[in-house]
N, CA and C of each residue as an Amber inpcrd file, in Angstrom:
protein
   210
   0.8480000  -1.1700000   0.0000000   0.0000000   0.0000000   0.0000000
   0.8910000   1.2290000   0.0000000   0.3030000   2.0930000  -0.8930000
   1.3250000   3.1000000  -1.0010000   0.8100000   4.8100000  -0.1710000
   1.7260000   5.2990000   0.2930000   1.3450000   6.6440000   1.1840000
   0.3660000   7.5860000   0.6060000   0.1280000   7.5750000  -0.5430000
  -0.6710000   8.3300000  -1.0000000  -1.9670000   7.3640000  -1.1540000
  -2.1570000   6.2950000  -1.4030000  -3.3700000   5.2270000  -0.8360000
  -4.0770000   5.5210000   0.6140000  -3.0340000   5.2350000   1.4100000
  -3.2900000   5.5370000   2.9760000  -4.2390000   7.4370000   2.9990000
  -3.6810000   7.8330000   2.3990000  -4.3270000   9.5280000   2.9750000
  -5.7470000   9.5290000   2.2880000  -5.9680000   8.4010000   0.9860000
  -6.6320000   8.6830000   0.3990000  -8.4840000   7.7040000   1.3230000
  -8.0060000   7.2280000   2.1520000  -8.9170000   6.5890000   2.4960000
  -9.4400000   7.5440000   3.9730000 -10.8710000   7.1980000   4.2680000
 -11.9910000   7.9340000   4.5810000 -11.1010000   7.0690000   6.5510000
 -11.5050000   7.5640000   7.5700000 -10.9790000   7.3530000   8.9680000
 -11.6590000   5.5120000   9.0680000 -12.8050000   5.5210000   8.6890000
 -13.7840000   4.2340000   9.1150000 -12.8700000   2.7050000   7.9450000
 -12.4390000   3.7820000   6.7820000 -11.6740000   2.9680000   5.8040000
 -10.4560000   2.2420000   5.9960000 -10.0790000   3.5350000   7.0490000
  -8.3930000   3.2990000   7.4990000  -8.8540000   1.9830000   8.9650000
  -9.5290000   2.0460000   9.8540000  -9.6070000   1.3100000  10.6380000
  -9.7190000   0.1930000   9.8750000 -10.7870000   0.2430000   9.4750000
 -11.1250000  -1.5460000   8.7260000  -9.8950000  -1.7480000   8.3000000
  -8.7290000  -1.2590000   7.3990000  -7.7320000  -1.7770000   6.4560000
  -6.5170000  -2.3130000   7.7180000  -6.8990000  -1.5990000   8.7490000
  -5.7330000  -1.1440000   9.4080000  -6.1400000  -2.9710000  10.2840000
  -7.5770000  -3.3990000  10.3920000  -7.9490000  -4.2460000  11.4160000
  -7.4840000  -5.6860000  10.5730000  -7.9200000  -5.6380000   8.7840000
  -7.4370000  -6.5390000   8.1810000  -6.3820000  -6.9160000   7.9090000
  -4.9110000  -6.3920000   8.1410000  -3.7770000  -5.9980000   7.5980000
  -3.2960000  -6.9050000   9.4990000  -3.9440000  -6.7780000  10.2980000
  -3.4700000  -6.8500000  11.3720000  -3.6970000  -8.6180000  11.6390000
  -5.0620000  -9.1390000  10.7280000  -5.4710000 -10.7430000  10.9620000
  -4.1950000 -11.4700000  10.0450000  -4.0550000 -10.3740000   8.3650000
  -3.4030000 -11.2190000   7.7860000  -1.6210000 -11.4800000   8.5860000
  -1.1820000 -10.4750000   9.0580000   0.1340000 -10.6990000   9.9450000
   0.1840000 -11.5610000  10.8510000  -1.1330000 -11.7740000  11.5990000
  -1.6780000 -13.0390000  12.1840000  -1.4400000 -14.3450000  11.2880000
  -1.5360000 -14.4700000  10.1150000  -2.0830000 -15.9250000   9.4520000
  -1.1150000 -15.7010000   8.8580000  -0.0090000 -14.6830000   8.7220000
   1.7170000 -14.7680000   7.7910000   2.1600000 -15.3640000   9.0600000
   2.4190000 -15.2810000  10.0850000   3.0080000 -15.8340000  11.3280000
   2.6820000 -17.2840000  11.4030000   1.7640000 -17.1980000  11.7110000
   1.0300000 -18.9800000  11.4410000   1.9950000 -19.2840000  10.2830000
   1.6950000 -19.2460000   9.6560000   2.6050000 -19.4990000   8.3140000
   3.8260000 -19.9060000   8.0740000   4.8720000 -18.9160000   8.8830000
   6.2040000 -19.1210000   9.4280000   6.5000000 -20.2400000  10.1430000
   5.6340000 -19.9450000  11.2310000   5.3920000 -21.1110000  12.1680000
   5.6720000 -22.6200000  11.3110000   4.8260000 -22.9300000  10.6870000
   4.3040000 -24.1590000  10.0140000   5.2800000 -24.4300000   8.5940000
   5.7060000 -23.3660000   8.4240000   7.0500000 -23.3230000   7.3320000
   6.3640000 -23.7480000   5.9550000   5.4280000 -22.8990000   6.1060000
   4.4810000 -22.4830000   4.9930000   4.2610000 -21.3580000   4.1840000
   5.3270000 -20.5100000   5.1110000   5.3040000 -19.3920000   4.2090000
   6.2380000 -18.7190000   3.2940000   5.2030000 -18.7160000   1.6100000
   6.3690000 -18.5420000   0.4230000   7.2050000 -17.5680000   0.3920000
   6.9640000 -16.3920000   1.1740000   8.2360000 -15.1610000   1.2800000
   7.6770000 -14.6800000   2.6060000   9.3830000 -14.4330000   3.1520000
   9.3680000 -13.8580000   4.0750000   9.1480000 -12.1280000   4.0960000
   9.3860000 -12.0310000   3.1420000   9.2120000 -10.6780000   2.6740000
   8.0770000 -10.3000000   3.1310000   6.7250000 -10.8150000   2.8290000
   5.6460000 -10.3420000   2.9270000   5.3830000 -10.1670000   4.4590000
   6.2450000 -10.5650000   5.2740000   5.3150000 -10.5510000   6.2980000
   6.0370000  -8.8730000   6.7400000   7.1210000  -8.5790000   6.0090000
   7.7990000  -7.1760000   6.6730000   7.2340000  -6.5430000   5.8210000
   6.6700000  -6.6300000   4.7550000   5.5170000  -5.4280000   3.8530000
   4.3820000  -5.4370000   4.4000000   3.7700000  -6.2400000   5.4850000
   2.4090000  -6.1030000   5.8590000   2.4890000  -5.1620000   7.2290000
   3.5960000  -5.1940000   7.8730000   4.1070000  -4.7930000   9.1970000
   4.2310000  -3.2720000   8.9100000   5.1690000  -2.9670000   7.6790000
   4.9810000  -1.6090000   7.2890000   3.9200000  -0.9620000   7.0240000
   2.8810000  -1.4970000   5.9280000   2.0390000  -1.2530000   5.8910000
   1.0200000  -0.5350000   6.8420000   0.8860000  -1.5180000   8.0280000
   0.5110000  -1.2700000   9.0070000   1.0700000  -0.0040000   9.8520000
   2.3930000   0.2770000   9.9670000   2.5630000   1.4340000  10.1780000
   2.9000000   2.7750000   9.7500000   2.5000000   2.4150000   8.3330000
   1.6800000   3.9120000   7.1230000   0.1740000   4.1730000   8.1570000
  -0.2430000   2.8350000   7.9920000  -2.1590000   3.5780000   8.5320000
  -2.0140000   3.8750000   9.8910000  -0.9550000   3.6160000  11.1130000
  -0.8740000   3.4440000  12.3500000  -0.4150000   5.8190000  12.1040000
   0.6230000   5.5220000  11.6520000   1.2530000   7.4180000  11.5010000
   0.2240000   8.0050000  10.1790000  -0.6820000   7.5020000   9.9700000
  -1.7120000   8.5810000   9.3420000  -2.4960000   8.5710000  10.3060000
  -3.2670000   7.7670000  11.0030000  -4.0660000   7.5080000  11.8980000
  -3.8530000   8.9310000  13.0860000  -2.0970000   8.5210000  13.4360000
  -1.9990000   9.4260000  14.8370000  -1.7940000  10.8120000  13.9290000
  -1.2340000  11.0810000  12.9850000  -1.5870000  12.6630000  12.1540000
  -2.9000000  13.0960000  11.9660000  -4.2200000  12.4760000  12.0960000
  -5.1170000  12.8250000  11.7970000  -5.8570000  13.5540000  13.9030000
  -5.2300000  12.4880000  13.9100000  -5.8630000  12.9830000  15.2400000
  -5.1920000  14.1610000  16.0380000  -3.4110000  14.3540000  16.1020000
  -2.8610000  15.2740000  16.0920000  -3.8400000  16.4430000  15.0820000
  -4.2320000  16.3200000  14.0350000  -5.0410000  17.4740000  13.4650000
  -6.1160000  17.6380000  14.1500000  -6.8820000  16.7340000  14.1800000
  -8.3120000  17.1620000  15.2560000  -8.3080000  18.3580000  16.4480000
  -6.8010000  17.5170000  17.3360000  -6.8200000  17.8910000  18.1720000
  -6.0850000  19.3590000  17.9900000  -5.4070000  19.7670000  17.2950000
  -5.0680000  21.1860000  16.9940000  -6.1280000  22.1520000  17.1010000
  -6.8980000  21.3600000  16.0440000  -8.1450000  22.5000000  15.4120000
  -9.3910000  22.2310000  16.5290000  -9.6360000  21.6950000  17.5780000
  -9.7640000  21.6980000  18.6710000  -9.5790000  22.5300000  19.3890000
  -8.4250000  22.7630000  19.7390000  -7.6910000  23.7060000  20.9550000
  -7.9120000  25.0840000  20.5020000  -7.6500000  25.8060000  18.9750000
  -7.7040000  26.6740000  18.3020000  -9.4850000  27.5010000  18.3980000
């Protein structure tokens, strides 16, 4: 997923992606585990991933909370 993907999705969008992204790192692990899984790679692109939507997530709310205080 690319950074400009991440900004482009709606807060309710980013949770859901952010909740699915979090089962599949779940079931890449399993995976490892069981020495089933075809690249290891993927499981450090899902991890990143995850923390694109994790630092848009806390930038959005850092914005809230600005325009809040203001």
């Amino acid at each position: 997923m690319k950074p400009k993907d991440v900004i482009a999705l709606n807060d309710e969008e980013l949770q859901t992606e952010l909740d699915r992204l979090r089962r599949h790192v779940f079931d890449l692990r399993a995976q490892s585990v069981t020495e089933k899984l075809e690249s290891p790679a993927m499981l450090m692109h899902a991890k990143r991933d995850i923390a694109r939507l994790l630092t848009e997530k806390r930038k959005r709310e850092q914005a809230r909370t600005a325009g809040a205080a203001n």
